[in-house]
Short mmCIF file of the C-alpha atoms (twelve columns), coordinates in Angstrom:
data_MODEL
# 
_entry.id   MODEL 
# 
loop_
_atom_site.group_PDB 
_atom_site.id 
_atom_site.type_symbol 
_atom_site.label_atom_id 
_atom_site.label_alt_id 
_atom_site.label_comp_id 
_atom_site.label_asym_id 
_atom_site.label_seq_id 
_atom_site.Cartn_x 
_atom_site.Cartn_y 
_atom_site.Cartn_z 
_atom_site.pdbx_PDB_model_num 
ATOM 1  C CA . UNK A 1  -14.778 -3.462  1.533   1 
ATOM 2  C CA . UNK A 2  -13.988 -3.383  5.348   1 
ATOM 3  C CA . UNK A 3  -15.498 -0.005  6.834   1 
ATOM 4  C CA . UNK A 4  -12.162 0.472   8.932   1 
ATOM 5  C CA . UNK A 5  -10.571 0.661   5.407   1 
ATOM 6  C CA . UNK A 6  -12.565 3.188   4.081   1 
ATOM 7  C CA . UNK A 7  -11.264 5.732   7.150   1 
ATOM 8  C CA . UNK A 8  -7.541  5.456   5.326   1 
ATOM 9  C CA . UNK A 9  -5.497  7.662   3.194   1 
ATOM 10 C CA . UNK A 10 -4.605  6.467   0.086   1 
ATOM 11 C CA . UNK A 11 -0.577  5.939   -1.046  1 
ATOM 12 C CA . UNK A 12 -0.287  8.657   -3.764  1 
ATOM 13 C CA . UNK A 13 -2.684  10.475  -3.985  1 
ATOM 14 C CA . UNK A 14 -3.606  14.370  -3.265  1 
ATOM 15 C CA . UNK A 15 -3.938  15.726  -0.170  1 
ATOM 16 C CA . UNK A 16 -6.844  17.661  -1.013  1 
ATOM 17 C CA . UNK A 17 -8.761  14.475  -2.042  1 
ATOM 18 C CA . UNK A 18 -6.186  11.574  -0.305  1 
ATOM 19 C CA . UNK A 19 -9.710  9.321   0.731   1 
ATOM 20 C CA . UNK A 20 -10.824 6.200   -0.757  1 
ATOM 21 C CA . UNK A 21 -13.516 5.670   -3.337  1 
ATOM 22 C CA . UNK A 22 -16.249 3.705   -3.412  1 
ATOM 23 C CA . UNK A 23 -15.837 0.409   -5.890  1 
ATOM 24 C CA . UNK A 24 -12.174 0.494   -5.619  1 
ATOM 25 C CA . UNK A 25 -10.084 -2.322  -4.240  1 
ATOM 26 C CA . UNK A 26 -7.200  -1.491  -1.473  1 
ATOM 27 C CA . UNK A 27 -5.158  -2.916  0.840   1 
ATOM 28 C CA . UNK A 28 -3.393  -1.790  4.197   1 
ATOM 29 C CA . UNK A 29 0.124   -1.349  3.849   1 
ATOM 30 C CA . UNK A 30 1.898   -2.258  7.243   1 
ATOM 31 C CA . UNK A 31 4.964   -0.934  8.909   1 
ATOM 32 C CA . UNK A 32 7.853   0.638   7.222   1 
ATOM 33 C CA . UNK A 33 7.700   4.235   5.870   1 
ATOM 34 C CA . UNK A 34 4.440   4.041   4.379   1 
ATOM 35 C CA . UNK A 35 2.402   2.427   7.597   1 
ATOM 36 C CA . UNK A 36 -1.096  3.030   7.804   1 
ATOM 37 C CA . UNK A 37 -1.424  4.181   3.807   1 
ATOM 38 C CA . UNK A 38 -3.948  2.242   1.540   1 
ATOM 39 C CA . UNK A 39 -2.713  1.147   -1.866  1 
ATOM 40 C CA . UNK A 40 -5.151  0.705   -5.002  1 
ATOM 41 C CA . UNK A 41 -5.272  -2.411  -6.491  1 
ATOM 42 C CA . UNK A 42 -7.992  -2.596  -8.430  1 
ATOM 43 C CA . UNK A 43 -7.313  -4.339  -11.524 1 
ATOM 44 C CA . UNK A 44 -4.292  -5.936  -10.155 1 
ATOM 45 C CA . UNK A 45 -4.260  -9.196  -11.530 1 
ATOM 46 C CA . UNK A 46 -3.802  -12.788 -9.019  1 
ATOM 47 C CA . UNK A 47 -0.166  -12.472 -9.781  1 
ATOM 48 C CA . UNK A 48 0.653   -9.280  -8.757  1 
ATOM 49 C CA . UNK A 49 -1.809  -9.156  -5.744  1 
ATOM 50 C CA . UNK A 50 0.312   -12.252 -4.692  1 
ATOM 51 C CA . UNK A 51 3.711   -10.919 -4.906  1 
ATOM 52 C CA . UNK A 52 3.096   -7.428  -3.994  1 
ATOM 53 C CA . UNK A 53 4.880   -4.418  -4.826  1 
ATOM 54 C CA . UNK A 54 8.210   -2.469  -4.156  1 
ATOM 55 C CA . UNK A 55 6.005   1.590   -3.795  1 
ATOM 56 C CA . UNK A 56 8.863   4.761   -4.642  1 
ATOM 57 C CA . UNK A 57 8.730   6.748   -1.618  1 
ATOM 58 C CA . UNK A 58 11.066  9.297   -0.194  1 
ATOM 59 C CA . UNK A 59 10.942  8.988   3.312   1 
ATOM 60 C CA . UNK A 60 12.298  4.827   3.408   1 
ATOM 61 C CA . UNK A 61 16.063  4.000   4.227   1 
ATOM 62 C CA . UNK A 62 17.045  5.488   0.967   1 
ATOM 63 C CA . UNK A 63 15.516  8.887   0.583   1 
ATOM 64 C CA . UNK A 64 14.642  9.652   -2.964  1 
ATOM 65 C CA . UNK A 65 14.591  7.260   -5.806  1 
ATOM 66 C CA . UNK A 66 14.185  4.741   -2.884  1 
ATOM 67 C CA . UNK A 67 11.257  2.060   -2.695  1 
ATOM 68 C CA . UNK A 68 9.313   0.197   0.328   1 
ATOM 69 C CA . UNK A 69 8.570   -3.553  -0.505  1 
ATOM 70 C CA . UNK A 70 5.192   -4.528  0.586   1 
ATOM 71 C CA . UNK A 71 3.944   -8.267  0.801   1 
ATOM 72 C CA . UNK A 72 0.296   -9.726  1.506   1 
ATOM 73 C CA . UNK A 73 0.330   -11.086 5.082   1 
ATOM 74 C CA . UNK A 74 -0.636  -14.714 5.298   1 
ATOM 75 C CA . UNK A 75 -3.495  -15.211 6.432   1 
ATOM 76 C CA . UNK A 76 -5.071  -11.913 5.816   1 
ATOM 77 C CA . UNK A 77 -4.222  -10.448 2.461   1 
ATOM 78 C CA . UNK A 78 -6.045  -7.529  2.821   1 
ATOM 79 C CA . UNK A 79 -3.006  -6.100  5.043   1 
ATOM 80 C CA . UNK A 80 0.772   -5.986  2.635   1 
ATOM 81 C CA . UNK A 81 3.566   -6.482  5.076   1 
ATOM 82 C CA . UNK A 82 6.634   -4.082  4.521   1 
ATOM 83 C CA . UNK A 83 9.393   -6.276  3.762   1 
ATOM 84 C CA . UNK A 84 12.145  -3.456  3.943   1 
ATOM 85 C CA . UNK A 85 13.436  -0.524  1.761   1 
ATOM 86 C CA . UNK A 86 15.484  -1.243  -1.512  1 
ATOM 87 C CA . UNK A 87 16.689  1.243   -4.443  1 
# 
């Protein structure tokens, strides 16, 4: 894994312990409300690594029960693009 990934916090987890582990698999998330957060993917299969994921967050467009769609970048699919908020 890329060392500048290892200095992230990772989407949902604990504050107390919010770092990444060793021999797990993450990827940036980029813009949006959850900018900057890693996301776990490990055992995500080729299919959902490719279409990415719609995370439940409160603080998008849509406050609770709201979710940020994130999208590999081409090019670099270790960094998920936000691709706006939804319900």
């Amino acid at each position: 894994m890329d060392d500048e990934l290892l200095r992230g916090r990772v989407y949902g987890s604990d504050h107390e312990d919010a770092g990444p582990r060793p021999g797990r698999v993450y990827r940036e998330l980029v813009a949006g409300p959850l900018d900057g957060l890693l996301l776990d993917v490990t055992g995500w299969s080729a299919e959902q690594l490719a279409v990415g994921a719609a995370l439940p967050t409160e603080i998008g467009a849509y406050g609770a029960g709201g979710r940020a769609r994130y999208r590999p970048r081409p090019g670099d699919p270790r960094r998920w693009d936000w691709g706006g908020d939804t319900r």
